[in-house]
matplotlib code that plots the C-alpha trace (Angstrom):
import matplotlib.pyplot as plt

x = [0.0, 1.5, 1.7, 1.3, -2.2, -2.8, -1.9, -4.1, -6.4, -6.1, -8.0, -8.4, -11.8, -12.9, -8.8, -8.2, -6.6, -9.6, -10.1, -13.5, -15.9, -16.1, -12.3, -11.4, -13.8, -12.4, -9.0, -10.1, -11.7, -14.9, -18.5, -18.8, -22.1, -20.3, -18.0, -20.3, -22.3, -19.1, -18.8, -22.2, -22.4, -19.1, -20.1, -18.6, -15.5, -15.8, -16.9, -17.5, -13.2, -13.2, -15.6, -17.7, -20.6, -20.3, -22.2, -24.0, -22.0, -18.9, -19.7, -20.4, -17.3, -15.0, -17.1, -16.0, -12.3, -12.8, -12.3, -15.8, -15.5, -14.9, -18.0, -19.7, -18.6, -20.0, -23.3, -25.1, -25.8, -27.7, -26.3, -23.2, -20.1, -18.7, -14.6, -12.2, -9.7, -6.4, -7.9, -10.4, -8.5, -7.0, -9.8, -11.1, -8.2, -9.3, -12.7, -11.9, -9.5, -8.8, -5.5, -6.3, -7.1, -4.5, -2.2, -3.8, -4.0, -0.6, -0.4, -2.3, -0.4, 2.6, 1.2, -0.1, 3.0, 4.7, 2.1, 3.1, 7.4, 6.1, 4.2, 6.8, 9.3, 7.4, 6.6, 10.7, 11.4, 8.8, 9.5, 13.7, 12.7, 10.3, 13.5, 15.7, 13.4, 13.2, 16.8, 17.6, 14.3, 16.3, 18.8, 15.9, 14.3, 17.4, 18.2, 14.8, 15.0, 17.9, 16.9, 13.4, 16.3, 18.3, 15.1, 13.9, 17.0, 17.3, 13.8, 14.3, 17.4, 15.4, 12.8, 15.5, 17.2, 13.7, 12.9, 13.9, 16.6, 15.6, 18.0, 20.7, 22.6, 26.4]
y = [0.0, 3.2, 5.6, 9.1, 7.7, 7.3, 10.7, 11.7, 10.4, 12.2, 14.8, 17.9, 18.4, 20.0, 20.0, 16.7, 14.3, 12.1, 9.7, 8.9, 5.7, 5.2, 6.1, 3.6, 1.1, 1.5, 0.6, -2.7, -3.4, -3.6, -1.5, 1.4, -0.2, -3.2, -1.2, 0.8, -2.1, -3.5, -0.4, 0.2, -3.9, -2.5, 1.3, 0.9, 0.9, 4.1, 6.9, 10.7, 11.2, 8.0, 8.7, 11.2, 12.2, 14.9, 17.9, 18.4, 22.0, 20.2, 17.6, 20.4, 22.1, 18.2, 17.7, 21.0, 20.1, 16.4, 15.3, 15.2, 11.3, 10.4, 11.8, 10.1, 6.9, 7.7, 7.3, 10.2, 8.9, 11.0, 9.7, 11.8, 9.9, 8.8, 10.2, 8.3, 9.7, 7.9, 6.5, 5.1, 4.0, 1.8, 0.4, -0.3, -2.7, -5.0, -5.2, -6.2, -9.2, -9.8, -10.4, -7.0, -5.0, -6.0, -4.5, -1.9, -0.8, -1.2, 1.4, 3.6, 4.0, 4.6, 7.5, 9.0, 8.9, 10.4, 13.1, 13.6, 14.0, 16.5, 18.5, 18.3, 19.3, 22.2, 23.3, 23.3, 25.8, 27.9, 28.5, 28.5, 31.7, 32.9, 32.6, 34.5, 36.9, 38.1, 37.6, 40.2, 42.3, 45.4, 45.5, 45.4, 48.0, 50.2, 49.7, 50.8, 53.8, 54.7, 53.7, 56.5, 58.9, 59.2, 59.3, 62.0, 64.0, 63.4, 64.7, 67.4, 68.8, 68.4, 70.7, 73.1, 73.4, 73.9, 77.2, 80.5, 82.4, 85.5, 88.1, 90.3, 89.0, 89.3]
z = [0.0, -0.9, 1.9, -0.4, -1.8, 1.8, 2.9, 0.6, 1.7, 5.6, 5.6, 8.9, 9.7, 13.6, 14.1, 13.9, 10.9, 9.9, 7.3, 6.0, 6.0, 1.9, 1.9, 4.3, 3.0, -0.7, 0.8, 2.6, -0.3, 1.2, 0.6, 2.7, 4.3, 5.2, 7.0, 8.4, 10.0, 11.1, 13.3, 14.3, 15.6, 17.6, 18.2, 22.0, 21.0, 19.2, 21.0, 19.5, 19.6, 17.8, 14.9, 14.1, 11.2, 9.5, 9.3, 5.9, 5.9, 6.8, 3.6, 1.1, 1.7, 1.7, -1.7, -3.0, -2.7, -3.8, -8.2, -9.4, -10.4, -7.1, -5.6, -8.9, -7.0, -3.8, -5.8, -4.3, -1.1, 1.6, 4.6, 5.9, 5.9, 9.5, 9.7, 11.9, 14.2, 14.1, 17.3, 15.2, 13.1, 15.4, 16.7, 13.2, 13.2, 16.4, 14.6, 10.5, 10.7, 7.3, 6.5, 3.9, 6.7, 8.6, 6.2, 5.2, 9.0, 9.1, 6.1, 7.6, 11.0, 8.9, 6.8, 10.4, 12.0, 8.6, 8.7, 12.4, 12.3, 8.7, 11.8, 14.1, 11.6, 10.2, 14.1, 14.9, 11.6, 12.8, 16.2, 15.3, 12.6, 15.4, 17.0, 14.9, 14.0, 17.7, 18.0, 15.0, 15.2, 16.8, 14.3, 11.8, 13.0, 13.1, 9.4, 8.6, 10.5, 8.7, 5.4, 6.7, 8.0, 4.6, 1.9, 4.1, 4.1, 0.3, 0.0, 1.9, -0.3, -3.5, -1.9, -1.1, -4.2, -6.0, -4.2, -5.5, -3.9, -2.0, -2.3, -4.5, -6.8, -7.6]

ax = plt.figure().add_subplot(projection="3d")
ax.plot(x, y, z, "-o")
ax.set_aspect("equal")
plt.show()
């Protein structure tokens, strides 16, 4: 299973990384009801920071950023897909034993925990130019006031040569 069509897959919805029911059933290979009544025969073991339904608002703006053919395949059902927290994820795995799922669970973790050392990566940058940027601020701030300081002064000695001279002349 390639972890990139996975990530892809991953989508953030109320803050957290989710993926969704017809997602996750067109990688076990399975149809999204089957799934579905595989959870709900569970539904203890996945509570609301488990698995959640969307909203209809929060579908209309996932479908706007979804390829048209792959809402085609959805088939224009009205129920609101179910997303799964990574948590849900995880219990998804103690409930499909296929040998499939298995692996594809596997998958899954891995893209999650590549999606999470991309975050804590992108988190150490930004706080070491936070860093930096505090760090050199000052001296920032000084250049610009002396960049300010010398077009001023330049302006100001175009306006004085433009004025007539008052006075006699030799």
């Amino acid at each position: 299973m390639n972890i990139q069509s996975i990530q892809n897959k991953i989508y953030f919805i109320r803050d957290q990384k989710v993926m969704l029911d017809f997602d996750l059933a067109e990688l076990y290979d399975v149809e999204t009801r089957i799934l579905n009544q595989a959870v709900k025969r569970n539904i203890k073991r996945f509570p609301y920071d488990f698995m959640f339904q969307l909203s209809s608002s929060e579908w209309e703006v996932l479908k706007s950023q979804f390829v048209t053919s792959k809402i085609e395949k959805r088939g224009g059902t009205q129920k609101m897909p179910f997303a799964f927290t990574e948590q849900g994820l995880a219990m998804l795995s103690g409930i499909l034993k296929s040998d499939k799922a298995i692996n594809v669970n596997i998958s899954i973790m891995r893209a999650f925990v590549v999606l999470r050392e991309f975050a804590l990566t992108n988190e150490n940058l930004t706080s070491k130019l936070k860093e930096i940027e505090t760090k050199y601020d000052k001296q920032f701030k000084d250049i610009y006031e002396a960049i300010n300081y010398l077009i001023k002064k330049e302006k100001q000695g175009a306006e004085q040569q433009e004025r007539k001279k008052i006075g006699y002349k030799k």
